[in-house]
C-alpha positions, -999 to 999 in steps of 0.1 A, spaced: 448 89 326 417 110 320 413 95 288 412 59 300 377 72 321 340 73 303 334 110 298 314 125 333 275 133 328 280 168 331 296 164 292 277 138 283 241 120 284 255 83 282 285 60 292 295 35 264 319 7 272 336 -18 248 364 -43 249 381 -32 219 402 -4 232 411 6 197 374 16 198 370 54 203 348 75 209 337 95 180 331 123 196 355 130 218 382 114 197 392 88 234 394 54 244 366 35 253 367 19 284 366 -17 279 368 -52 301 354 -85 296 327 -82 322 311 -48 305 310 -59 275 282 -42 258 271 -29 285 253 8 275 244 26 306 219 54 296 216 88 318 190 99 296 153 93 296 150 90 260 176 51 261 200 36 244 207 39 203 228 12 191 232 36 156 256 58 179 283 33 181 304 23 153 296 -8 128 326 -34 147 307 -26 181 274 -34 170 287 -66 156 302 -76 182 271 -67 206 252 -85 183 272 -115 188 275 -121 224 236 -113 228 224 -138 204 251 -167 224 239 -152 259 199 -161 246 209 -194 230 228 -203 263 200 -191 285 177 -214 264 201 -241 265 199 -240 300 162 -233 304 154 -267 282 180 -288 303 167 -276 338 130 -281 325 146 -317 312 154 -324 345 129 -317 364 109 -336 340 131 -366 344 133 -358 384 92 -361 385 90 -388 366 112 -410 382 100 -446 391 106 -448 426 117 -418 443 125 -413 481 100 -399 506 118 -381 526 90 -369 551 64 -386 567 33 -382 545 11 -380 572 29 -351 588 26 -328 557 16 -294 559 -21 -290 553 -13 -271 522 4 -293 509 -21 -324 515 -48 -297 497 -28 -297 465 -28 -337 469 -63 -336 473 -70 -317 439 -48 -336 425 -66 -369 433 -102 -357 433 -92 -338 393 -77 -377 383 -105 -393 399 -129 -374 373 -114 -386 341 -129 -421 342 -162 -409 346 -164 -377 327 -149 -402 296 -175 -424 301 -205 -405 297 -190 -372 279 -199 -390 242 -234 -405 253 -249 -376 235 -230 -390 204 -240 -421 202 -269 -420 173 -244 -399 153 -212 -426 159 -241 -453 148 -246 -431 117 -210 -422 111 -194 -452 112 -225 -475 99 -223 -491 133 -250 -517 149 -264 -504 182 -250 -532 201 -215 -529 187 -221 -490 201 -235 -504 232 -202 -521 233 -186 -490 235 -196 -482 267 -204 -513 285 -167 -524 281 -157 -493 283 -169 -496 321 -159 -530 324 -122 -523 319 -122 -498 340 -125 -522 366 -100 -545 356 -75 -513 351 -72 -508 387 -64 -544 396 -26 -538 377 -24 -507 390 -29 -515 423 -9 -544 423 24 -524 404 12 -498 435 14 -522 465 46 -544 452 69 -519 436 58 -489 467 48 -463 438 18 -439 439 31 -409 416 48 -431 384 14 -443 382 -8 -415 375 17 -399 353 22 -432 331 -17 -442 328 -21 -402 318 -1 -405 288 -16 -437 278 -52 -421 282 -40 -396 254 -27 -415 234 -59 -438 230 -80 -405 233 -65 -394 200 -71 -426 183 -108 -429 192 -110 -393 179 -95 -409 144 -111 -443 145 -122 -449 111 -149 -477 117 -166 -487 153 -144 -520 160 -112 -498 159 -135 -472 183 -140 -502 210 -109 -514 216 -92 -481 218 -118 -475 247 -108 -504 263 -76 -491 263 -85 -455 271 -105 -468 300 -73 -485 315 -55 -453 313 -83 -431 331 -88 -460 361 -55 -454 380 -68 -432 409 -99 -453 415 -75 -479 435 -42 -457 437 -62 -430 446 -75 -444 481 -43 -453 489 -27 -419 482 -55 -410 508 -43 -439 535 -6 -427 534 -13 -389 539 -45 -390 562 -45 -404 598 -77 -426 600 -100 -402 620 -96 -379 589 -96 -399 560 -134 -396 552 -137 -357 549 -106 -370 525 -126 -399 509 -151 -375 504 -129 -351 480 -121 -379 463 -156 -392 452 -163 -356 443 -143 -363 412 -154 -398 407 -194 -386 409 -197 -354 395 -173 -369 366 -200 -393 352 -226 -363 355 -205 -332 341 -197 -353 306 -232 -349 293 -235 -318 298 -203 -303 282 -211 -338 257 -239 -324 246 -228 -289 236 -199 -300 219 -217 -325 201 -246 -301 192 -216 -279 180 -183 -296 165 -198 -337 164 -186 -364 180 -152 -363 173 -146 -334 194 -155 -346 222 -122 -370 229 -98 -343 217 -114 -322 248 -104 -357 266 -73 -353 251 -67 -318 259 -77 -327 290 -58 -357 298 -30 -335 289 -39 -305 315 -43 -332 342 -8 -347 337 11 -316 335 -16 -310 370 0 -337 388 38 -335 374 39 -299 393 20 -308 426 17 -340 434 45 -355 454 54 -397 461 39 -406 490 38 -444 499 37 -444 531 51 -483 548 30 -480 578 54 -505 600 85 -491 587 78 -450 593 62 -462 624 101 -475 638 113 -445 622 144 -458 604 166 -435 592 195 -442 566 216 -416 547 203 -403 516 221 -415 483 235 -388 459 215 -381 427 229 -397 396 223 -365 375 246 -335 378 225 -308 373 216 -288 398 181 -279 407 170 -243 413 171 -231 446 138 -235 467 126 -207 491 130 -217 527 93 -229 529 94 -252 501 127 -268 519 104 -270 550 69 -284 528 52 -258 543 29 -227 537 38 -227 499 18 -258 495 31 -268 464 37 -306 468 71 -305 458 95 -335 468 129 -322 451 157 -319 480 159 -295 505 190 -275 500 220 -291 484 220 -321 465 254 -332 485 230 -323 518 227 -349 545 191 -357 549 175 -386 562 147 -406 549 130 -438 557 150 -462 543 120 -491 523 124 -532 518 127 -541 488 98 -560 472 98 -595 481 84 -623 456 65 -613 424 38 -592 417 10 -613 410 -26 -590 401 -47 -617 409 -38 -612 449 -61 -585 445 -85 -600 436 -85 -629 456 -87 -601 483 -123 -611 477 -122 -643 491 -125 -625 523 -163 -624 536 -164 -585 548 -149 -573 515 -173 -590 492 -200 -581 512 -196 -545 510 -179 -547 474 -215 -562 462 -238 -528 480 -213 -507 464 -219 -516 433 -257 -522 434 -256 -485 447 -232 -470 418 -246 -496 392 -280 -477 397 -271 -448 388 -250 -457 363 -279 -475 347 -297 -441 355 -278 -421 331 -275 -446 302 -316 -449 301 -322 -411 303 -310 -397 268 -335 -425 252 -366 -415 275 -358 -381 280 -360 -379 240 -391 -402 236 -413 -387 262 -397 -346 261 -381 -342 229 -348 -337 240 -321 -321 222 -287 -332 232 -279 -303 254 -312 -303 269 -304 -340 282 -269 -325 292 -284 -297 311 -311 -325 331 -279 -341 346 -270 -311 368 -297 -321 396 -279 -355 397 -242 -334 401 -259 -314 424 -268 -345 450 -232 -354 445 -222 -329 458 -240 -321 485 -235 -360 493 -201 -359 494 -197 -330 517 -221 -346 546 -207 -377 545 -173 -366 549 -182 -344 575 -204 -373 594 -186 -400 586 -152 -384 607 -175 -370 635 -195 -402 642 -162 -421 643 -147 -394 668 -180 -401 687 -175 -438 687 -140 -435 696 -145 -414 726 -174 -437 739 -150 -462 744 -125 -441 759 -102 -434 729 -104 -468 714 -127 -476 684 -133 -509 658 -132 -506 622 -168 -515 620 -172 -480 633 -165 -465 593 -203 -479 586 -218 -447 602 -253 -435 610 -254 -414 580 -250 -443 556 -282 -466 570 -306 -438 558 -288 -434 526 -292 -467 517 -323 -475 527 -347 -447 522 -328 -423 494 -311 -443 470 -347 -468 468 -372 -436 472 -354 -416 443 -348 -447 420 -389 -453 422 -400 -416 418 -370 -417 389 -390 -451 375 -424 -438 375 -424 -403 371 -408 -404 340 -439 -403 319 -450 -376 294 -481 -369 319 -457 -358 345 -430 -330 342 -395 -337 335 -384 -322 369 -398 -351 388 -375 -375 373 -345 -351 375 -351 -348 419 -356 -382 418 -324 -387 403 -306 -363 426 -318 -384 457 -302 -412 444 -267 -393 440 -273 -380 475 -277 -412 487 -255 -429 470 -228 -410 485 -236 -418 520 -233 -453 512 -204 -457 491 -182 -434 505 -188 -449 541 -177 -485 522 -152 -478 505 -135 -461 541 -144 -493 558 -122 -516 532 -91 -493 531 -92 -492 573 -102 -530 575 -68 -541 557 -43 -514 569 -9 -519 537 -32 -526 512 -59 -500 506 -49 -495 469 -54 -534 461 -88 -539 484 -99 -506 468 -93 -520 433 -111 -556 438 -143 -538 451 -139 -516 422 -140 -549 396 -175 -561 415 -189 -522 412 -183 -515 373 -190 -551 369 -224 -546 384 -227 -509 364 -216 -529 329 -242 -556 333 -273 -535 350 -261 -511 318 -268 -541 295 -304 -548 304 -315 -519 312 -327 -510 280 -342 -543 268 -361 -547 303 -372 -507 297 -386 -516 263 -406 -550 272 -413 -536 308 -411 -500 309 -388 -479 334 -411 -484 369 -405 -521 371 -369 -515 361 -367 -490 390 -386 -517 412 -354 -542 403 -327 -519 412 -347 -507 448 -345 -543 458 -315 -546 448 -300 -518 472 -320 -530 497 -304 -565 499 -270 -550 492 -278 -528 526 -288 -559 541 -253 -572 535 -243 -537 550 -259 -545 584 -245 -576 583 -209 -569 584 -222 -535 608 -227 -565 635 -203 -593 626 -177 -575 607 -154 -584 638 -158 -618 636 -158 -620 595 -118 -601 600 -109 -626 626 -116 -651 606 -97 -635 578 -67 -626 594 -76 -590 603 -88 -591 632 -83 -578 668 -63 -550 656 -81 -518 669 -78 -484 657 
């Protein structure tokens, strides 16, 4: 019986196991001890490990063997879990199984970078080439308005873009689908403006590339109305605009150095690489979240339905299965997939979806009113930033990573816009809740902070922009100037856009999307004329223009302030009180 035992450690340094026992030791001249769960299985009592020359050739072989099927099984198994999940996060409509309002604030964090990262693709692609542009003129023997056409429609379909998304959004009950589709389509017309081989190809894959990148400037406000109750949904809205802002401003900058460096080109397979970082981004952490405000409200609960696919998922930790402190947004199931969880069971979609509802969401006398000041306010700085590579070079010699480098004053009011009027916006709405003992009007979202915004920054640093942008005046003068105007642009539009999404509770995705059309469609056309009205009447009488333009569109901002009321009422959406 002693020689069906692996020899003791006091005889030797090692215990070798096999499953041939016709295998001996060759030492000791006995059995190995063998069964089909040690198999190969070298257990070394010595510091110095384990030497596979020791054992005889049919051992080694068969070690060999059953190590290379264990990898190829483990990587079998690796790639059809990863599959999985892939196809588990990609799914068109899954279930949300939680209420997204009642997520853990770790979890709505992760939501938040998501949306504010995707929010910054649109604008960083629009501008991250403009330091290009005489070299894509060159290139591709182009004309400068067929360049110009580059980025003019480039903005203009980014407006359109968010009308079908919203509208697939709001009829099918789909947030996550969304961003993950338009992602892939951004890369793949990324990669073909990086290849286009003459400037008519460039444009149209733009228009298409635009599409792609304008998903979370309509899906994205209504990601925030699902998860945010509507006390906290500006410090939310203010997150979000982050990205859309600072996007715009950022491109130049890193434009300009890779320009200088690698040439045009390069600078849409960075898009690419980074249309590719953001969809992998939001695969990992960014859960479904529709949120049917009447139907969570009743709290309906039906069964949930078994998954289709048999392969399991890997286990979660217990605060994943709760959606808490983790705060990865994570919607896979809980425990079991045979588990008995209950979700909020949605209607189906009734009708057909039809885009143009959205934007006959502008029929409605509030929304066009503050649609139009939106996009006076985000058309003049837009306008802004196409002007400055052409004067910055006529009157300071720019290079293009000087003209880059000018832009961070005007990221820097972003910013620092954002972050007040997030703050503001919720605490003067508190404020104007509690005055009237816990009940507050929708007209309340146009807050203090936005009237001096709109009336004294955004005109005061358009005019110093305008006239101090002269060779007899430093270049930092125009750069503040600018940075006012991002300062108080923020106030403004972030304040708006809060006051649509809250005025027309179910459908801030769509509402979001129309004013979206009238604000790039007021950037695409100021764009346009900017230059031949700087060339026949110089910058300060431009700047002039787009001052008295913000001031009308704040005009139509005190207007609704007063009679907003009566404007909803009329419209249908009235009387309903926060």
């Amino acid at each position: 019986m002693t020689g069906d035992r692996p020899p003791s450690a006091s005889n030797s340094d090692s215990t070798l196991v096999s499953t041939d026992p016709n295998q001996f030791n060759e030492k000791s001249n006995k059995p190995l001890p063998h069964g089909p769960s040690q198999l190969g299985k070298y257990v070394s009592n010595s510091s110095a490990g384990f030497d596979q020359q020791s054992l005889p050739q049919r051992t080694r072989s068969t070690l060999s063997t059953r190590s290379t099927r264990s990898t190829r099984s483990t990587r079998r198994t690796f790639w059809q879990r990863a599959a999985y999940i892939i196809r588990k996060r990609m799914a068109f409509k899954p279930p949300v199984k939680h209420d997204p309002r009642l997520y853990p604030p770790a979890k709505k964090r992760w939501i938040l970078a998501c949306l504010a990262l995707g929010s910054s693709l649109n604008g960083f692609c629009s501008t991250v080439y403009l330091p290009g542009l005489p070299n894509i003129q060159e290139d591709l023997e182009a004309t400068p308005i067929s360049v110009a056409l580059t980025t003019s429609l480039f903005i203009l379909f980014g407006g359109i873009g968010p009308i079908i998304w919203a509208s697939m959004s709001d009829f099918y009950h789909i947030r996550r689908f969304l961003y993950l589709s338009s992602l892939l389509l951004f890369v793949g017309a990324t990669i073909g403006c990086g290849l286009s081989p003459n400037v008519w190809v460039l444009v149209v894959l733009r228009c298409i590339q635009s599409v792609g990148t304008s998903v979370t400037m309509s899906v994205g406000a209504g990601t925030v109305a699902d998860c945010w109750e509507i006390t906290e949904r500006g410090s939310a809205f203010s997150v979000l605009f982050v990205g859309q802002f600072l996007g715009p401003l950022v491109g130049p900058i890193i434009g300009g150095g890779i320009v200088s460096a690698m040439g045009w080109r390069a600078t849409f397979w960075f898009c690419a690489g980074y249309g590719v970082f953001l969809f992998c981004f939001l695969l990992l952490f960014l859960p479904e979240t529709y949120r049917i405000d009447h139907v969570w409200d009743n709290g309906l609960p039906i069964k949930k339905p078994r998954p289709l696919s048999p392969v399991p998922l890997p286990v979660a930790t217990r605060d994943e299965e709760e959606g808490g402190s983790s705060g990865v947004a994570s919607d896979e199931p809980d425990n079991s997939e045979d588990s008995d969880d209950e979700y909020i069971q949605e209607p189906p979609p009734q009708g057909r979806m039809n885009p143009i509802q959205s934007i006959a969401l502008l029929r409605h006398t509030f929304v066009w009113l503050i649609a139009l000041q939106t996009g006076f306010c985000f058309g003049t700085m837009f306008t802004i930033e196409t002007i400055i590579p052409d004067l910055y070079d006529e009157y300071y010699h720019f290079e293009s990573w000087q003209t880059g480098l000018s832009f961070l004053g005007a990221g820097i009011g972003n910013v620092l816009g954002a972050i007040v009027s997030g703050r503001l916006s919720d605490l003067f709405l508190r404020r104007a809740r509690d005055r009237r003992g816990g009940l507050s009007v929708k007209e309340d979202r146009l807050t203090l902070n936005a009237w001096p915004g709109g009336f004294i920054c955004v005109p005061m640093g358009v005019l110093i922009f305008g006239w101090c942008t002269s060779p007899n005046i430093t270049v930092w003068a125009p750069i503040i100037g600018f940075s006012i105007v991002c300062f108080g642009m923020s106030q403004v539009y972030a304040s708006g856009s809060a006051y649509l999404v809250d005025s027309i509770p179910g459908k801030g995705a769509s509402v979001t999307a129309c004013s979206n059309l009238v604000r790039l469609l007021m950037a695409c056309i100021l764009s346009l004329i900017a230059k031949p009205i700087v060339s026949s009447i110089g910058s300060g009488y431009l700047s002039v223009i787009l001052a008295s333009l913000n001031y009308i569109g704040m005009g139509f901002y005190a207007l609704v302030k007063f009679k907003g009321a009566s404007f909803r009422k009329a419209s249908g959406y009235g009387d309903n009180p926060i």
